[in-house]
C-alpha positions, -999 to 999 in steps of 0.1 A, spaced: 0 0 0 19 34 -10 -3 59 13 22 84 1 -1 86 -33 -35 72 -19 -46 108 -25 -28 119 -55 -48 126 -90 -15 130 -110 -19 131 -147 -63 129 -141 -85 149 -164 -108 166 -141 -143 192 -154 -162 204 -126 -193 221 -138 -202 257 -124 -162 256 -113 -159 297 -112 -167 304 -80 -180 291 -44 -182 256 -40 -174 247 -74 -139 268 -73 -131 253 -41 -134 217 -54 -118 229 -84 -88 240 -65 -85 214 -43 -82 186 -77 -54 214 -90 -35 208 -58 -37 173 -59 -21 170 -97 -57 170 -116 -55 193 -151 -89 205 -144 -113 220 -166 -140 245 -153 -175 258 -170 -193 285 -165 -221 311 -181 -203 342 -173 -174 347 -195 -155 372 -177 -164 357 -140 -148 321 -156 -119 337 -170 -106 354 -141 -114 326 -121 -96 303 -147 -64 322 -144 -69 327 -102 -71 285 -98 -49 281 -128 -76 258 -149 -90 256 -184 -122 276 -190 -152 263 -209 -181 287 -210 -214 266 -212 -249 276 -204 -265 240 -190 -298 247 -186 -301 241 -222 -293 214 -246 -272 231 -269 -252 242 -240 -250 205 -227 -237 195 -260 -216 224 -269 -197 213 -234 -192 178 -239 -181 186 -279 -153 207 -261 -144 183 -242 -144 154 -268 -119 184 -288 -97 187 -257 -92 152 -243 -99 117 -251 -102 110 -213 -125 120 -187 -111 107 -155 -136 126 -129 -165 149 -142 -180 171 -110 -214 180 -118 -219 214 -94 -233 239 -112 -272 242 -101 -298 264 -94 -320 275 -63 -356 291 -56 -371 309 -28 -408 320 -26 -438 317 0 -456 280 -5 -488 299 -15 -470 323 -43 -438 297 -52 -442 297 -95 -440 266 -114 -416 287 -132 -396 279 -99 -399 245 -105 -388 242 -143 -353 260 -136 -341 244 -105 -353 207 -116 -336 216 -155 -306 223 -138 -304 204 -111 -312 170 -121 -319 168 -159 -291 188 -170 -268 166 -151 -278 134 -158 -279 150 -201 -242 159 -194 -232 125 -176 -245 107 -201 -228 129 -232 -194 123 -216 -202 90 -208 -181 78 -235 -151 95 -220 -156 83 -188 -153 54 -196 -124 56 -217 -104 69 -184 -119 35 -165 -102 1 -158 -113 -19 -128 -82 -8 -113 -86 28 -118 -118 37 -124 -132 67 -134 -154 93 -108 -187 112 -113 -191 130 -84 -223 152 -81 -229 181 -56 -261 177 -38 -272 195 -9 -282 180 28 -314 203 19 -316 167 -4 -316 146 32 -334 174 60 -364 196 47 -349 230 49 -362 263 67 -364 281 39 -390 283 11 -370 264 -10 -392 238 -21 -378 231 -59 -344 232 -43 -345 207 -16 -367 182 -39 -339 186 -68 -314 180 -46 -332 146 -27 -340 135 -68 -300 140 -76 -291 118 -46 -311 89 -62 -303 96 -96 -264 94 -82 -275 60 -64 -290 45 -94 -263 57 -122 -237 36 -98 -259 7 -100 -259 7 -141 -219 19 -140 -203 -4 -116 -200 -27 -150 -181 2 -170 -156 5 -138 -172 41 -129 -178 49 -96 -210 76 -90 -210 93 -52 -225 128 -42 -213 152 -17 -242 168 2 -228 202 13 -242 219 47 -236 256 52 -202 270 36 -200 310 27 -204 316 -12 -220 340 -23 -254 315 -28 -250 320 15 -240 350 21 -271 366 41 -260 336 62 -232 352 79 -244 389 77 -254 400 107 -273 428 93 -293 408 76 -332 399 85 -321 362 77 -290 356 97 -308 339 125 -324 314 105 -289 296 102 -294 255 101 -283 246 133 -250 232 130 -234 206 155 -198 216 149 -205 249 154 -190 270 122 -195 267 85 -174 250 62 -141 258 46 -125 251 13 -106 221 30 -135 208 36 -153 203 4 -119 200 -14 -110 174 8 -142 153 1 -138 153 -35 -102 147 -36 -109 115 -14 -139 103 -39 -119 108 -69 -86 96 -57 -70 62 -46 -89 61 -18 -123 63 -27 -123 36 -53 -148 11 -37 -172 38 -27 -202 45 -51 -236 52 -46 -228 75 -16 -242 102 -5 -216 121 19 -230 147 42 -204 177 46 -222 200 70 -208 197 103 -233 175 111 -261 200 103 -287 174 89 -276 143 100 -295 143 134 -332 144 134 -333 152 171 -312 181 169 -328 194 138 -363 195 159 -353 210 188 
């Protein structure tokens, strides 16, 4: 057993979805530390490019909440690699509103992106992945959930917590159809980390700052923390783990009886 490289993602094509900022850049980062050449997409041109030459990735800009943007990714990626060793699906959407005045219009964008969108892109690079797989070695699809997907939330975020809860069985049942192509599927389900998705969280200022998720640990995330998650699904070490779904939250979620009180 050489622990020295049970971590290491040396020479690994990596594209991590919505990889320009918050949780996405932090995951992103964290492959680029551990030897990953990682691609990162985004909608925003300028917000990817800076963000491409902050992490020192390789931007894509891709709009995935349509097909021609799902498409237009994975062509690029067919252009730039004939290996796809871990894809990161991150990029999502989220919805606030009242129960009595939430839109359907809510529902359509956060269950596009969320879910559909993620399974088209999966199964566009699909071929890819599995060129990067061997029974050995096999290749990572690692989607970024939510534990909003495992505890119903506070907030009025109905479309968000039920996309999230349908990506954690999408993840579970894509690992049962590619354990026979030697890919492994997992999900991380973030608790609370400061992006700017969050950032009322930790304003004190703001009307909304007390309705933080009560979190055992007592602090929000840091990039260590997330990084750290993925680096451990999509390395060495994680090889005989799929169909997870890893809670990182502190513990925020994970106990019903703390949740209540």
């Amino acid at each position: 057993m050489d622990v020295s490289t049970l971590f290491s993602l040396s020479g690994a094509n990596a594209l991590v979805t919505g990889g320009s900022r918050g949780i996405g850049a932090m995951i992103a980062q964290g492959l680029i530390g551990a030897g990953a050449d990682v691609f990162i997409c985004g909608r925003k041109e300028k917000e990817l490019m800076e963000a491409a030459e902050r992490l020192g990735a390789m931007p894509l800009v891709a709009d995935l909440s349509t097909d021609a943007g799902v498409e237009g990714l994975a062509k690029a990626m067919r252009e730039r690699v004939s290996r796809l060793d871990i894809l990161v699906n991150n990029a999502g959407a989220a919805w606030g509103a009242p129960f009595d005045a939430f839109p359907r219009s809510g529902f359509d964008k956060v269950l596009n992106l969320n879910v559909v969108a993620v399974f088209a892109l999966t199964q566009a690079l699909h071929p890819l992945l599995k060129a990067a797989a061997s029974p050995e070695h096999p290749a990572r699809v690692i989607n970024i959930s939510s534990i909003d997907g495992l505890t119903p939330p506070r907030g009025p975020t109905f479309s968000y917590s039920a996309s999230k809860a349908a990506l954690n069985m999408l993840t579970r049942h894509l690992a049962s159809i590619f354990a026979a192509d030697h890919i492994t599927c997992n999900a991380i389900a973030p608790g609370l980390f400061e992006t700017k998705f969050s950032a009322h969280m930790f304003d004190p200022g703001h009307p909304k700052f007390d309705d933080r998720p009560l979190i055992p640990m007592n602090r929000a995330g840091n990039p260590e923390d997330i990084a750290g998650a993925a680096i451990y699904l999509a390395s060495r070490a994680g090889g005989y783990v799929t169909g997870a779904i890893l809670p990182v939250s502190g513990g925020s979620g994970c106990f019903q009886d703390l949740a209540d009180k």
